[in-house]
N, C-alpha and C positions, 0 to 999 in steps of 0.2 A: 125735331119734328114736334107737333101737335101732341096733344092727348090724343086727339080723333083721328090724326095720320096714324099714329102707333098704334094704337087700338084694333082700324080696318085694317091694319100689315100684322096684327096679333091673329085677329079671325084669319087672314087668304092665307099664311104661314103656317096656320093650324092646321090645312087641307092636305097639304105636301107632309108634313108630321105625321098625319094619321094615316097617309101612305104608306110612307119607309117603316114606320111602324108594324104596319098591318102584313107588310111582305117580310121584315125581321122576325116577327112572333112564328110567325108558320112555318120560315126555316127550319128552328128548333122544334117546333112542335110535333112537326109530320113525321116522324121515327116513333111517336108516343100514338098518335093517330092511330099510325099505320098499323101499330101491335092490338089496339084496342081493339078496332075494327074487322079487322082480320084481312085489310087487302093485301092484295100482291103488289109488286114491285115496281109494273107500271102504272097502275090504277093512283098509286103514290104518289109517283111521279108527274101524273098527269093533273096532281091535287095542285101541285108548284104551276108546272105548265100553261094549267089553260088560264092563269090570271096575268101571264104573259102574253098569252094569244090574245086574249079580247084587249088590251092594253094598246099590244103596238098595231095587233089591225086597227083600232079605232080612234088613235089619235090626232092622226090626221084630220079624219070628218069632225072631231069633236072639237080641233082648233076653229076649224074654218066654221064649226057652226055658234060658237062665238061670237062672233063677228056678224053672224048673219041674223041669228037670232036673241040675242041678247047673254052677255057675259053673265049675268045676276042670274037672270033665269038659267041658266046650263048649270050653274054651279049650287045653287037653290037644287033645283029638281033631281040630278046626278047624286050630289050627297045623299038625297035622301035614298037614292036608288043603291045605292053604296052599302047606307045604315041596315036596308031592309035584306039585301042577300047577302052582306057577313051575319047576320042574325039566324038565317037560312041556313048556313054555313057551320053554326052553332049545335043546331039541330039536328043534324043530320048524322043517320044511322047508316048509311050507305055510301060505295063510292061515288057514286052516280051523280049524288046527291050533292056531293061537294066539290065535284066536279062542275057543275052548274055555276053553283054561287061563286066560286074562285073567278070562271069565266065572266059571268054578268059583274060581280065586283072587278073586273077587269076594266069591263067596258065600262063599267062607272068609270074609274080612273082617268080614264081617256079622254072623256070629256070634265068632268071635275077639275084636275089639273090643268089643260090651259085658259081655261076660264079663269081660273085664280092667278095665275100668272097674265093671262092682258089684262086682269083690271089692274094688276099693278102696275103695268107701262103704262097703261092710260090714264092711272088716279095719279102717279106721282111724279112729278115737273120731270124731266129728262134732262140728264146731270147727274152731280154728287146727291141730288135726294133722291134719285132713283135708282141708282146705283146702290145707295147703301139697305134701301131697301129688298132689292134682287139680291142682295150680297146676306141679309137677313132671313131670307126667302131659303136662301140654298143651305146654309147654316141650319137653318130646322129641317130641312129634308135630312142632313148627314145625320142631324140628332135623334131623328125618329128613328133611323136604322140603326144607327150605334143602342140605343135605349133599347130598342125591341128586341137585341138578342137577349140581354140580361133582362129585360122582363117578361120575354116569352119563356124566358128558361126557367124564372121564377111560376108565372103562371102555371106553367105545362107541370109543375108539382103538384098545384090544384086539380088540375084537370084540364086536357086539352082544349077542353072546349072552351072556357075562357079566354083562350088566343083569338076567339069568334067573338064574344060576345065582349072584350072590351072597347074593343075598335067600334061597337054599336055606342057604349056609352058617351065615350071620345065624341063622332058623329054626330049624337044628340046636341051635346053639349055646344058645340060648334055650329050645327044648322039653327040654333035659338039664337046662337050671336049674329053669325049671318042674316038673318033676315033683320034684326034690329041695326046693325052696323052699317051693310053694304047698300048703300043710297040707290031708290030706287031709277029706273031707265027709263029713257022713251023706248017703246016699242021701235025696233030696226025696220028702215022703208024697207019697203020690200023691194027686194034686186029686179031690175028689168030681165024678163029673159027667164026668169022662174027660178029654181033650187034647181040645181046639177045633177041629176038625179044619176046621169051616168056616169057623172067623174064618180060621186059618192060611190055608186057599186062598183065600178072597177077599181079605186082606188081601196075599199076593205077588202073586196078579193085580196086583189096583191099584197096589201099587206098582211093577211090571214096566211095565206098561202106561201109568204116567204119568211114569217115567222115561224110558220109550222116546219118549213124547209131546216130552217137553221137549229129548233131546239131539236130535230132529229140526230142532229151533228153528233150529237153524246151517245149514239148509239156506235159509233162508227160506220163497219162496214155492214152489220148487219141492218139487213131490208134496206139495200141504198138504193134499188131503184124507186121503193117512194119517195126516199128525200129529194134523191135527182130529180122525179116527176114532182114533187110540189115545187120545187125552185125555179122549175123551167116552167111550170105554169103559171107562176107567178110574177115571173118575167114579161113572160107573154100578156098578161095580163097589166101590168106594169106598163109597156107597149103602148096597147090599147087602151090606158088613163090619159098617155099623153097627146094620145092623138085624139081624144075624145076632148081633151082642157085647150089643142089646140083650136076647134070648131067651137066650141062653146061660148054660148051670150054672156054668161057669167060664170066666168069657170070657179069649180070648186079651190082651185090653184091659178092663180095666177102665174106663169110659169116663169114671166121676166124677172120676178123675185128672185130666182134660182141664178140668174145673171150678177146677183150680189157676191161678191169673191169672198166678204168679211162676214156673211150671211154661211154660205155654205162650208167655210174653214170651220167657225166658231161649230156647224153642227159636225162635221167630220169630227172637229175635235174631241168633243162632246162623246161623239162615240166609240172613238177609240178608249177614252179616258174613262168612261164608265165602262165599259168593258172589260177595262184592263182592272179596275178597280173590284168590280163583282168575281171576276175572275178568279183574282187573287184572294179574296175573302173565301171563298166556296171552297180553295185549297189548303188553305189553312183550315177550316175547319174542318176538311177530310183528313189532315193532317194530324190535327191535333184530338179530333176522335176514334180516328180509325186505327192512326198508326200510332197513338200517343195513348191511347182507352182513356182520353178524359171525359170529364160528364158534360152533358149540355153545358147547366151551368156553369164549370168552369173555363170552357171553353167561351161560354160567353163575356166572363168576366175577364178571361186571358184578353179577349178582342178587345174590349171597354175601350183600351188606350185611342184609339183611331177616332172614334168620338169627339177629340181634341178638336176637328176640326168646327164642331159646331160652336167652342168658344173662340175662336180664331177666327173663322169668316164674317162675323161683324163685327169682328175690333179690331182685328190688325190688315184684314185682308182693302179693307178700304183704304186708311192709308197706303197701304204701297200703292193700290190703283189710282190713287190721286198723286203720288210721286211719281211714281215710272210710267202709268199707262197701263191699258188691258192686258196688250201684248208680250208684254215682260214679263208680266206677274203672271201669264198663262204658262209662259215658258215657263217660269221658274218651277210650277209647281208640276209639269212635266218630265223635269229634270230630276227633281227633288222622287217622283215613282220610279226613274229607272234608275235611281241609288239604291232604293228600298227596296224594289224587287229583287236587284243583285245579288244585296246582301244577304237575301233570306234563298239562294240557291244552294248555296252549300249546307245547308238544315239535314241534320243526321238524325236517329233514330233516339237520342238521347240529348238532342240539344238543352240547352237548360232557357229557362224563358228570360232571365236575365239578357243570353245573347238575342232571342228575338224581338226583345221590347224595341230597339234602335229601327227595325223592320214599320212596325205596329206602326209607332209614332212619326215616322217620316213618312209613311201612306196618310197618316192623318193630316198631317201639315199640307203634304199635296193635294187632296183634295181641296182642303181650306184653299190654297192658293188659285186652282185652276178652276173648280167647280160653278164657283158665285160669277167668274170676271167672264167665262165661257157664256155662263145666262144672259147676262150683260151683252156684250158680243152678239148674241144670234136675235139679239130683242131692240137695240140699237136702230135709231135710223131709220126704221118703218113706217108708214105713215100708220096714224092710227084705228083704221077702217082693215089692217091688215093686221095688226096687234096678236089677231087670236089664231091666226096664220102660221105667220112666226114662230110663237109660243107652239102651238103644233109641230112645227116642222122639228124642232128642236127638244121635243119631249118624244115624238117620233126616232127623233138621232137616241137619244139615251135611250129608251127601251131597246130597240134593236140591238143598239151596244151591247148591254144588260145581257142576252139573250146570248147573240154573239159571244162574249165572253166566257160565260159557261158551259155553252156548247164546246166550244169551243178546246176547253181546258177537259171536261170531262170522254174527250174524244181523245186526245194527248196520252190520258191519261190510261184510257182501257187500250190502247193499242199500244202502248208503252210497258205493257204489261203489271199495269198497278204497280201498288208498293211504292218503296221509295224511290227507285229507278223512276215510274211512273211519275211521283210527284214532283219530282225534279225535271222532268221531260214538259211536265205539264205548266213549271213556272217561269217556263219559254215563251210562252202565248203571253199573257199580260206584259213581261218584257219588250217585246215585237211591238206591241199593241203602240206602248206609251212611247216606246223611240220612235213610232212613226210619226206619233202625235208630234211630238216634240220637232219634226222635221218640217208638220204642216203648217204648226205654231209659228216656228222660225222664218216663216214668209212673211209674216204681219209683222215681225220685227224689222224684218229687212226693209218693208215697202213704208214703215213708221218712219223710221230712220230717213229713207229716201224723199219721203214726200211733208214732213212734219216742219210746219211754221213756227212751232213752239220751243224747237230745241231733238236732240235724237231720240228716236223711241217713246215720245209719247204720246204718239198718235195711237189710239187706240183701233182694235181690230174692226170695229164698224163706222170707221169716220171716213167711210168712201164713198159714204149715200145722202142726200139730204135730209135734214132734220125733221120729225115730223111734228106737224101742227100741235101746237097745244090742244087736249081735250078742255070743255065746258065744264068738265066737272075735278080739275085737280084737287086733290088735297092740298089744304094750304098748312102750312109749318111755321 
């Protein structure tokens, strides 16, 4: 590619960086927080939570409002909305207080990331250049999160509040290149029929209300009739989006999208896979804090190895997807988590970390494998007036995932009665997770195989839809 292709995929890659970043610092951080501060346990918990909540309630509107109101400006404006409440975030003497910013740097996210993700399916020709781009793309997301535990753990020696306020500098630095890099737009016609106004509010509802549902899952059983009541109302409300996108002049969603088989695999995938992925990380380091007494930092440098996957998804992960196809290499790295999860069930109270490095590094390889080809996948094929769509639905899938996963494991895990019983009960869930994946995987292999003019299996997971027009503004390479 270009200088100037590389350069606009250095800025959009920096955005997703400064995410995985910004949610790895605060992992490590919030036990130092939480002591400074003097919260309680959930007020703590609620620190992690609510930039969960505003995250996957608002992804969705914040794809679709890409597309509708300009990808540059959402990603412009959101950053800067990002910078300004992690700075907030910094500051803050209370829980209350950080609770907020967690939240609204949520909802930044939600629209900030798939802004950054459609201008790269619309800047870069569709193919091996955009492909290697998406493949570049998700590579810095693993890296930001592999980096931020070992730097938030660093940080968090200085002071927690640095886990706040570098993610500001990061932002800075980034919104100055952004505005200089990312070419400016025509203003988006405006849609006949006006802004959606009620898909928009029923579709945050439901997603407010079914994320809130899920991260309650870590409670167990206690207080389940609210988790019951937030999931069933957010069903219910889930309901009434669709039937609200059915009537609608210009729906917030287009719903025939959802008729894409390699469209909604790629995002199931996606969520199983990030799930099972966060899942298993949040156990290991309950693992190796709780039951092991090691320090942040160590712990984060034990994790380090997983990171592998940020140099692996743009060098080798491409090649195999131009030899085998989406679909193979999704499996593969499918396969490759339910080795590694295995491995790491029989983990005793004195394992030595020798045996669990083979764990570490084959989660990282897998991600490398399935992460970037999945992106690829649920972004394929679109036309490009749906771009920010897409990129929504499918950053929707992984948060949920994300959420899912850890509720998930940490419900396992208090009803398992803690301890190592517990965490071995609890490294059943991300298990579950990735063999399902690998099950829904193994259909785009099959239908590759079956329908592929090129030879077996390399028909990739979204070559079932027509191509979408070239954008006016590609990057040329």
């Amino acid at each position: 590619m270009s200088l100037r292709a590389w350069s606009l995929l250095l800025v959009l890659s920096g955005t997703i960086f400064l995410e995985g970043i910004d949610v790895a610092m605060l992992a490590v951080a919030v036990p130092t927080l939480r002591a400074d501060l003097g919260l309680g346990t959930g007020t703590a918990a609620w620190v992690m939570s609510a930039y969960v909540l505003g995250y996957a309630g608002f992804t969705l509107l914040g794809g679709r409002a890409a597309d509708l109101l300009g990808r540059r400006r959402m990603l412009l404006g959101w950053l800067t909305v990002f910078l300004l409440f992690s700075g907030l975030g910094g500051l803050a003497d209370e829980g209350w207080t950080l609770i907020l910013a967690r939240f609204v740097t949520g909802v930044a996210a939600a629209f900030m990331t798939p802004a950054a993700l459609s201008i790269i399916t619309t800047s870069y020709e569709e193919g091996p250049q955009r492909n290697k781009a998406l493949l570049v793309f998700a590579g810095t997301a693993a890296g930001g999160f592999s980096l931020g535990l070992v730097i938030g753990g660093l940080l968090t020696q200085l002071g927690w509040r640095w886990v706040f306020f570098a993610p500001v500098l990061l932002a800075a630095a980034i919104l100055v290149a952004a505005i200089v890099l990312i070419p400016k737009e025509p203003r988006p016609a405006r849609a006949k029929g006006g802004f959606d106004l009620g898909g928009s509010l029923t579709a945050a509802g439901a997603m407010l209300l079914l994320a809130y549902g899920i991260v309650r899952l870590e409670h167990g059983f206690a207080g389940w009739q609210v988790t019951v009541a937030a999931l069933a109302a957010g069903l219910l409300l889930a309901g009434a989006f669709v039937a609200v996108e059915r009537r609608a002049a210009t729906p917030l969603v287009r719903l025939g999208i959802l008729r894409k088989a390699s469209l909604v695999r790629a995002d199931l995938g996606a969520l199983l896979f990030v799930g099972s992925f966060f899942g298993f990380q949040f156990m290991a380091t309950l693992y190796l804090q709780e039951l092991r007494g090691w320090s942040s930092l160590q712990t984060a440098l034990a994790l380090l190895v997983m990171g592998v996957d940020a140099v692996l998804a743009p060098t080798l992960t491409p090649r195999l997807v131009a030899r085998f196809g989406n679909a193979r290499v999704i499996l593969g790295g499918f396969v490759l988590a339910v080795v590694s999860y295995a491995l790491f069930l029989p983990v005793g109270p004195d394992r030595s970390y020798a045996a669990m490095f083979p764990t570490l590094l084959l989660t990282g390889l897998a991600f490398a494998l399935a992460y970037g080809p999945l992106t690829i996948a649920g972004t394929d094929g679109i036309a490009e007036e749906e771009q920010g769509l897409a990129s929504g639905l499918l950053t929707t899938a992984t948060q949920f995932g994300s959420a899912v996963g850890i509720a998930a494991v940490t419900a396992v895990y208090g009803l398992a009665g803690g301890g190592l019983d517990g965490f071995r009960a609890a490294l059943l869930v991300p298990l579950a997770m990735v063999a399902l994946g690998a099950l829904i995987t193994a259909t785009g292999v099959r239908e590759g195989a079956a329908g592929s003019a090129t030879g077996p299996g390399r028909k990739d997971l979204a070559q079932d839809a027509p191509v979408a027009p070239d954008a006016a503004t590609k990057v040329t390479v």
